[in-house]
N, C-alpha and C positions, 0 to 999 in steps of 0.2 A: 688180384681181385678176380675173382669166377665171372665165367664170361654167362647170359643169360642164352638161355636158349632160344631156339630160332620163334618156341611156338607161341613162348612169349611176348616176345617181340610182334609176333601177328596178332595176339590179344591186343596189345597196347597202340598200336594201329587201327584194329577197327572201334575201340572205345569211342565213341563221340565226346565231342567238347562239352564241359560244364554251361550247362541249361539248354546243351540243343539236343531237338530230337529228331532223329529223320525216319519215322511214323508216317502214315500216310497221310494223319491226320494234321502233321506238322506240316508237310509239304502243298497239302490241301491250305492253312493257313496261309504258308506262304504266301501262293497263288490270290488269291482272296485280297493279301496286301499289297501286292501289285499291282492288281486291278486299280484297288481303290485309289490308290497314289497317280496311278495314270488318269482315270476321272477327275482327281483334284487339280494334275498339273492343266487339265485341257480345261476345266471350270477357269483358273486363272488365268490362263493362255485368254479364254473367249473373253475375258471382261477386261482383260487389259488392251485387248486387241480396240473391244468399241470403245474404250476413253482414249485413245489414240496417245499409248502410254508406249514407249520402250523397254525393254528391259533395263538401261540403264537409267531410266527416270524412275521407274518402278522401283526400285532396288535402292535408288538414292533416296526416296521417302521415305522407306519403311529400315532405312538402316543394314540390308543387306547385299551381297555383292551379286552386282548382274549375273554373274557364271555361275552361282548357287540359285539364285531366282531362275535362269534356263534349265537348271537340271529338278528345278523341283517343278517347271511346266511339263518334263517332260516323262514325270515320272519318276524320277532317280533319286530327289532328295525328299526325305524324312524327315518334313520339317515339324518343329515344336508349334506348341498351341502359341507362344509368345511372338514366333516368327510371323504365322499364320492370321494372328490379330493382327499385327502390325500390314501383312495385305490388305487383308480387308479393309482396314482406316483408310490407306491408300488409295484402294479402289474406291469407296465409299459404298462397301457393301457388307451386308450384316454377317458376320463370321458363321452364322448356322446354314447359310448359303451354301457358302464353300465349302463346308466340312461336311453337309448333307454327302450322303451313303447315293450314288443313282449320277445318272447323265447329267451334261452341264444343262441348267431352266435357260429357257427362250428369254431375251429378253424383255417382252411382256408382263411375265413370271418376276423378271427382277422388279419391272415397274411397280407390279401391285404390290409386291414385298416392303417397295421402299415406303410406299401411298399409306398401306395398312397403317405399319410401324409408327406413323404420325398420328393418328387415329386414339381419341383417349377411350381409356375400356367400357365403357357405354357405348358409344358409336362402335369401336369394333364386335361388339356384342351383337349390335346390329346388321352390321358388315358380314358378318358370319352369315348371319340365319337368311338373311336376303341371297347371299352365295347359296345356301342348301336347298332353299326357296326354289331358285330360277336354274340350279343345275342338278338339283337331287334327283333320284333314278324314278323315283313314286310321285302323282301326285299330289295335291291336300287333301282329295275329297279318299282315296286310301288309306293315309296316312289317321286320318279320323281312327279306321277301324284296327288298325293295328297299335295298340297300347302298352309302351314301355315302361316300366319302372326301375329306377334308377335310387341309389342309396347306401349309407353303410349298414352291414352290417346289423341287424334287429331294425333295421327302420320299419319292417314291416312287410316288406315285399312280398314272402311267399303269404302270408295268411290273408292281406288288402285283395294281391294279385287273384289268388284264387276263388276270393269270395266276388271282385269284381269280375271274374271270367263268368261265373255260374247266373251273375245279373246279367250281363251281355249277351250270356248263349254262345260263346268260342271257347276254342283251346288256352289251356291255361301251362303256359311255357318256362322250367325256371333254365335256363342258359346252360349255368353248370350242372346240372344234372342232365340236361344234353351233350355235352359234351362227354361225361360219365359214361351213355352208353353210345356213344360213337366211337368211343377208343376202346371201351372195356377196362378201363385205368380207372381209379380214383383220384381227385383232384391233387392229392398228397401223391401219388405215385406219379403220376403226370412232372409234377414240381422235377420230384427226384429225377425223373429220369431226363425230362428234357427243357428244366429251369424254367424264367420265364418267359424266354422267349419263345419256348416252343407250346405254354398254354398260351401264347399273344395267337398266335396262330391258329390253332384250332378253335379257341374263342371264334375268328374273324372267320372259320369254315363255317363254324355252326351256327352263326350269327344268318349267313349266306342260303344256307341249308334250309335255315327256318323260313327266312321271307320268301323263298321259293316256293315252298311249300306250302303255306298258310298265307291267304287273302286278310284274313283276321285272326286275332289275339290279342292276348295277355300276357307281356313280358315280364318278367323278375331275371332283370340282368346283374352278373360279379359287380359288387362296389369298387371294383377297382375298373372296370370295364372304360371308364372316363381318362384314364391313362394314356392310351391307345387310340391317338388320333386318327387313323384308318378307321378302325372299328366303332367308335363314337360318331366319325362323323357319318356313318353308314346308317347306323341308329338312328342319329336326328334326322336324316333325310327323309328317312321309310317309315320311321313311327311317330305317334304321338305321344311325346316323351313325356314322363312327371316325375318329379324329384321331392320323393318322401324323405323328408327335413327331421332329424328330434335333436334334442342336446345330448353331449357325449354322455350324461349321464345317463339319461335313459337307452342310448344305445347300449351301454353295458350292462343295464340293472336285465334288460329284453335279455341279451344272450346269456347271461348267467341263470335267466330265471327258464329258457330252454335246457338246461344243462350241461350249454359248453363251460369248464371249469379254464380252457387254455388261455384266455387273457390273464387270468390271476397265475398259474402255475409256469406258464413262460416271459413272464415281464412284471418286474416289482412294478417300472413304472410305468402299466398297462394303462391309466386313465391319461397320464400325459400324451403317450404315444398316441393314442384315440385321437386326442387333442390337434397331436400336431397332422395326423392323417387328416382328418377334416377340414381343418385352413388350408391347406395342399391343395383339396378338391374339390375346396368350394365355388371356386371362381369356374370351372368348367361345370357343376354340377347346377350351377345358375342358366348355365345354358339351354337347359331342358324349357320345355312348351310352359311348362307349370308347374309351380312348388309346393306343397301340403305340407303343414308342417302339424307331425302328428303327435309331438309332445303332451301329455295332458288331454287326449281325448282318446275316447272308447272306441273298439274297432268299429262299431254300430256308425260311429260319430265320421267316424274316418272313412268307413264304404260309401257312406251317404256326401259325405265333400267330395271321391272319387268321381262319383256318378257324374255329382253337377258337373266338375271341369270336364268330364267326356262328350257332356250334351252341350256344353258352351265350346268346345273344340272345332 
């Protein structure tokens, strides 16, 4: 048999193993998951420490072995989401606790966590707005004059928005088209290049950017803007939010009769989907100061109901 050559043999050396990459991009990941595992062991560590838990108490509730429960406080184990439930029941603490991205919450933090959660969605509705109330950065008597709008999709936003800016006498702001020219990207090129995580971000720049700027306004914020719990709750604090309401139908008869054709040409079942986007975000888009629901009436009809909830604000 022919022997291989030496230079060979150094190819087949430096190959790396099937699915790993050592990029910088990889090794940056890595790093990244380190961290995060080390957060998660110390989040466990502190809450088993205040139930005055052991490791081997811990480990015998939740069905794993104390020497794997110590190495995933300390970092080293890669535990499943099944494992990780099973902490949490233990501790008696909510798994998005623990699995939360950031340092281990005071446990204050965990109090109100636990308090909230009992809370049925009516009082926590309330629960909210009295938090944004008594810690938001602006307060009511500002909040009047900076007016957000909130919606999917044809609810209406840029045309109510701007005809209410020109009644008011302020600037008339659409969000995404700020953001358009703070990067020079288009919303689609933005997507591509840096998904969605990276417009969550520049959203919540230029969100930042604007109340800096502008004592008053007229917002037309992304219908997906309600997604992004940062960036939402920044909104409700600083503005006077209103959430233009129509049925799916009319949301899509509006954008087709603008000329976007892409709900019909990229989704047979575009009216479903619509469907199911709007139960998704309803419950947070309830959250807003005030709802208009602009089905069945004339812009005429719609600027004039605008007006009154801003003089009743």
């Amino acid at each position: 048999m022919p022997r291989r050559s030496s230079s060979s043999k150094s190819k087949k050396r430096a190959r790396p193993a099937r699915g790993q990459s050592t990029g910088p991009r990889s090794r940056q990941s890595a790093t990244s998951m380190s961290s995060y595992l080390f957060q998660l062991g110390e989040k466990i560590r502190a809450v088993r420490s205040r139930r005055g838990l052991t490791l081997q108490q811990l480990g015998k509730q939740c069905s794993l072995s104390a020497r794997f429960v110590a190495n995933v406080e300390l970092g080293r184990g890669n535990i499943s989401v099944t494992g990780l439930r099973a902490i949490a029941c233990a501790l008696d603490m909510p798994i998005e606790s623990l699995a939360a991205d950031g340092q281990p919450a005071s446990p204050a933090f965990d109090q109100s966590t636990a308090f909230l959660r009992k809370l049925p969605p009516s009082q926590l509705r309330d629960a909210h707005k009295l938090l944004l109330e008594k810690f938001g950065s602006t307060d009511v008597a500002a909040r009047r004059y900076r007016v957000a709008l909130i919606g999917l999709r044809g609810a209406g936003k840029s045309t109510l928005g701007s005809l209410l800016a020109q009644v008011l006498r302020v600037p008339f702001i659409e969000l995404d088209k700020q953001i358009e020219r703070d990067t020079g990207l288009t919303l689609s090129i933005i997507f591509d290049l840096y998904g969605a995580g990276g417009y969550r971000r520049m959203e919540r720049e230029a969100l930042a950017a604007v109340l800096a700027k502008h004592p008053r306004f007229v917002l037309a914020a992304g219908g997906s803007i309600v997604s992004d719990p940062v960036t939402y709750n920044q909104l409700l604090g600083d503005c006077f939010t209103i959430w233009l309401r129509a049925k799916p139908e009319v949301h899509m008869a509006r954008v087709l009769k603008q000329g976007d054709r892409r709900p019909i040409a990229q989704s047979r079942q575009a009216m479903r989907d619509l469907r199911r986007i709007l139960w998704s975000r309803e419950a947070l888009y309830r959250q807003a100061d005030a709802v208009l629901e602009t089905s069945g009436q004339s812009i005429k009809q719609s600027l004039q109901a605008l007006a009154i909830l801003h003089r009743h604000s």
